[in-house]
C-alpha positions in Angstrom: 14.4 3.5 -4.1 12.2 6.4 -3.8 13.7 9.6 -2.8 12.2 11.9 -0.5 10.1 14.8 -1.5 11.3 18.3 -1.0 8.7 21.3 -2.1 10.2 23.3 -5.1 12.8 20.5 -5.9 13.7 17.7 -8.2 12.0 14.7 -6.8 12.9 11.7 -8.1 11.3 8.5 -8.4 12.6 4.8 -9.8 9.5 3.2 -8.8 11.3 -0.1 -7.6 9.8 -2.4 -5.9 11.5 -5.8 -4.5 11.1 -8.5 -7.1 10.9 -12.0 -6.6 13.4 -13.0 -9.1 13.2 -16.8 -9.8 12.3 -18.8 -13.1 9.7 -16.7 -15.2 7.6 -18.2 -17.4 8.2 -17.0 -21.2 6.0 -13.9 -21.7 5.4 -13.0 -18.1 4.6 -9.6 -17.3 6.3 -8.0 -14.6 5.0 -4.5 -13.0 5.7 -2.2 -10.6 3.1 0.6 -9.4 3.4 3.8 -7.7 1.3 6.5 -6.6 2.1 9.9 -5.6 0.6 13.6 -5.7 1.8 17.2 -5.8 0.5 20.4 -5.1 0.0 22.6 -8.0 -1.7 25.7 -8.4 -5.0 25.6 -10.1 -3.3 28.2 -13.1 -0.1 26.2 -12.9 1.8 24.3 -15.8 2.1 20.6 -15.8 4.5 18.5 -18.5 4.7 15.3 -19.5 7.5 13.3 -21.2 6.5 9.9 -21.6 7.3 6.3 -23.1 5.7 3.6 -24.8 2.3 2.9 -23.3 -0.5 4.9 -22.1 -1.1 7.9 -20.8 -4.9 9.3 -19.3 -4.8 13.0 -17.9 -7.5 13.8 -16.0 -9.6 17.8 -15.1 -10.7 17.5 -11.4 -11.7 20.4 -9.0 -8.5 19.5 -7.1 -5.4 22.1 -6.4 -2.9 19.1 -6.8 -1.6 16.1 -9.5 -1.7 12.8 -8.6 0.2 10.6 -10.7 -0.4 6.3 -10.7 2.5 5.1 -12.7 2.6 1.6 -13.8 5.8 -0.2 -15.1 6.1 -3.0 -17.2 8.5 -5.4 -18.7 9.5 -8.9 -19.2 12.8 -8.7 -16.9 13.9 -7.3 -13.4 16.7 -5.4 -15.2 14.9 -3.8 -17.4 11.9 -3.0 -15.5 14.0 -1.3 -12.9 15.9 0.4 -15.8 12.7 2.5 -16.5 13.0 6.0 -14.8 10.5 8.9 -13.9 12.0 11.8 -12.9 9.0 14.7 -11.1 10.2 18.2 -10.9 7.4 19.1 -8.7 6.9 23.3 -7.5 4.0 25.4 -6.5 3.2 26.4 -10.0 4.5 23.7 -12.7 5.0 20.0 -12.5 7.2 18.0 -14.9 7.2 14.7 -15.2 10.3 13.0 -17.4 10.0 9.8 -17.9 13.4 7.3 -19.3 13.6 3.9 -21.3 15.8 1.0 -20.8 19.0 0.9 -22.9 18.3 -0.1 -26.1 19.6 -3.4 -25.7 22.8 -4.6 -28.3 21.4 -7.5 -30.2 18.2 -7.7 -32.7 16.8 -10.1 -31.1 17.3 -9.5 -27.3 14.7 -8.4 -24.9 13.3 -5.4 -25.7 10.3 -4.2 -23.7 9.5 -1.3 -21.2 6.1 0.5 -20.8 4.6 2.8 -18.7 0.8 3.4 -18.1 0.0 7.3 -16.5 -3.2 7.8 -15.0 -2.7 11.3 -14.2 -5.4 14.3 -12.6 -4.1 17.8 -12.7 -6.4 21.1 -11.9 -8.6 21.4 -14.6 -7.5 25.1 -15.1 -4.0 24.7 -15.5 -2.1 24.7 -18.7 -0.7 21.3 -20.2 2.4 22.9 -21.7 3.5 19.8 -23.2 2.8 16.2 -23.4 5.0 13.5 -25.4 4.6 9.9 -25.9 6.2 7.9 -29.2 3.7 5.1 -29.4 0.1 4.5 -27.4 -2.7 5.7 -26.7 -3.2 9.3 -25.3 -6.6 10.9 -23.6 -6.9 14.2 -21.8 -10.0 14.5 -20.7 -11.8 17.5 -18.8 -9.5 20.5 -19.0 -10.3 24.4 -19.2 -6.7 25.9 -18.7 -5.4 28.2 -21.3 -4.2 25.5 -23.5 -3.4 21.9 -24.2 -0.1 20.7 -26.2 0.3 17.3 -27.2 2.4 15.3 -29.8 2.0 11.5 -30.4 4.4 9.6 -32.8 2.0 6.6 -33.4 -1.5 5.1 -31.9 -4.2 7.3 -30.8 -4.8 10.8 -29.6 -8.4 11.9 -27.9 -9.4 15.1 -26.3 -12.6 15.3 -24.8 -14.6 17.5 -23.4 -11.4 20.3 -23.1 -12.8 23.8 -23.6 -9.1 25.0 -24.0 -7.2 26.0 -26.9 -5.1 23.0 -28.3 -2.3 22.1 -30.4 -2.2 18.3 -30.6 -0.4 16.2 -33.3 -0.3 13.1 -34.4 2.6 11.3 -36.8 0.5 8.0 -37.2 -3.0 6.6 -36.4 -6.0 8.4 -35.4 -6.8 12.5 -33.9 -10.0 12.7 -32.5 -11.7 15.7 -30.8 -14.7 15.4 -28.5 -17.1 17.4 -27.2 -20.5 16.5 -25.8 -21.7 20.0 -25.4 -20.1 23.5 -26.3 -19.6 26.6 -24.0 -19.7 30.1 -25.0 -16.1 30.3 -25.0 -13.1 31.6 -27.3 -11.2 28.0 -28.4 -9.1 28.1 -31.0 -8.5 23.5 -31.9 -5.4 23.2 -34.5 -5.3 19.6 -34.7 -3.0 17.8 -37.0 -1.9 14.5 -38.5 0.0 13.3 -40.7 -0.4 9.5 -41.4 -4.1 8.3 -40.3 -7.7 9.6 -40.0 -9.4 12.7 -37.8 -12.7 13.1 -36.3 -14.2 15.6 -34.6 -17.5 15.2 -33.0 -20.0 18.0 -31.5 -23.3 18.2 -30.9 -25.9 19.2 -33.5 -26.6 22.9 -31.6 -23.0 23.2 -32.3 -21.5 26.6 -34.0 -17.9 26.9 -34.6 -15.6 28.0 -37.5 -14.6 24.7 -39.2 -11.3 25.2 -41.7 -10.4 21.5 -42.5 -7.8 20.2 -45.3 -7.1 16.9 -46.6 -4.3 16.4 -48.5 -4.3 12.7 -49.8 -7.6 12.2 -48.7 -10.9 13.8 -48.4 -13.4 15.7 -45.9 -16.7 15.5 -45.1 -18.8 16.8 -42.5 -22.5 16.2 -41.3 -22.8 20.2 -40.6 -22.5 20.2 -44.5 -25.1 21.1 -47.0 -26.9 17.8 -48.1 -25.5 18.9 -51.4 -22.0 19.1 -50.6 -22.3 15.7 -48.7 -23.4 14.2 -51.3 -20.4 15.3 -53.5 -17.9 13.1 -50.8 -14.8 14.1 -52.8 -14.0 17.8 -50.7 -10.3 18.0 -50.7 -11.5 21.0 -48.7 -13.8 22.7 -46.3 -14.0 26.1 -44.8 -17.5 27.7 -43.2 -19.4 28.5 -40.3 -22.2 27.0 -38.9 -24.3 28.8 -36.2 -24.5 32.0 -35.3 -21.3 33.8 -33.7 -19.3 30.9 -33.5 -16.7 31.0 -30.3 -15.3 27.7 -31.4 -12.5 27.4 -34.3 -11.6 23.4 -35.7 -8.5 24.0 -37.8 -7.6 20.3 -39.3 -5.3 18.8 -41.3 -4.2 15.2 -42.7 -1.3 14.7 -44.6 -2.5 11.2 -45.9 -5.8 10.2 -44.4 -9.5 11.7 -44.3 -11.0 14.2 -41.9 -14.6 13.5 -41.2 -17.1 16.5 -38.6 -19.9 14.1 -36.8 -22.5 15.7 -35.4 -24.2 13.8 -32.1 -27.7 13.8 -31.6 -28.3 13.0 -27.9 
């Protein structure tokens, strides 16, 4: 049941749809879908809470979020167990999104996803963004800042001329841009378990500070000396001239590699 929508209030959302509930092969899929949209101010605040799945956030010219949420799970029950909660006001949206129960036995049925396809003004600020295990892409933003945390898959910004914090316990960080702006950004990208690339164009200048712990760093704005080396622990300079750009990395276990794009 979907509750109605009242400006400045909790809205609240189950997504349910009627489901033919008969004999299911073993392994079906069962989804449910949902669109909706909110007005938000283009400096506004938007927050995302998610599940296991994916999650694609979305710049656009637009003064409101739209949000296509997909379900999925192998039962009725636990597909209508699955719960997104909006708390939708002029200035901030938050989305909170809720599992099934983990179920009591080892071997009992234990799926639930969701899949976000989400646009939000691209000038507003992502205050936070959560998901345990996907894949995670924002894509087009130029609020003041971007905040993201993924516990294991992949994490990919691109093309966001906005400060950001994003993290990453296990898999792969990579930042994107396929041109740069004059603009103050300050990147502090971390991971812990997993590889990082960043990857700018060649006319590129930014302040590049970039640490490998149990791994090693390499970048194709490097000296031809220093690349040739390929055992930096280590790298901190500027390339260009006044550089509006900072890359702070960091891998835990794992390499960090700077490509540079030739279009």
């Amino acid at each position: 049941m979907i509750a109605d929508f009242k400006f400045g209030a909790l809205v609240v959302f189950s997504l349910g749809l009627l489901l033919l509930i008969g004999s299911l092969s073993a392994g079906e899929v069962l989804e449910d879908v949902v669109e909706r949209r909110f007005p938000l101010d283009p400096s506004g605040t938007f927050s995302l809470r998610a599940i296991d799945g994916t999650v694609e956030i979305y710049g656009t010219d637009s003064r409101e979020v739209k949000i296509i949420a997909t379900k999925k799970a192998f039962s009725p029950e636990r597909l209508n167990a699955i719960a997104i909660r909006v708390d939708a006001r002029q200035d901030s949206v938050n989305i909170e999104t809720t599992p099934p129960p983990a179920p009591r036995h080892h071997f009992s049925d234990r799926s639930g996803t969701v899949e976000y396809t989400i646009n939000v003004p691209q000038t507003a600020r992502i205050a936070r963004v959560e998901l345990p295990h996907g894949e995670l892409v924002i894509d087009g933003m130029r609020g003041a800042s971007i905040a993201a945390n993924l516990g294991s898959g992949q994490l990919v910004t691109h093309n966001c001329f906005c400060d950001q914090t994003i993290h990453v316990k296990q898999g792969a960080l990579n930042v994107f841009f396929d041109w740069m702006e004059e603009r103050l950004i300050s990147i502090e990208g971390e991971i812990e378990d997993g590889n990082m690339l960043a990857r700018l164009p060649t006319d590129a200048a930014f302040h590049l500070h970039a640490v490998a712990k149990g791994g090693h760093v390499s970048s194709d704005f490097s000296s031809m000396e220093s690349r040739k080396r390929g055992d930096a622990l280590e790298i901190n300079e500027v390339i260009g001239d006044a550089p509006a750009t900072k890359l702070s990395l960091r891998a835990s276990e794992g390499n960090i590699h700077i490509s540079e794009v030739i279009w």
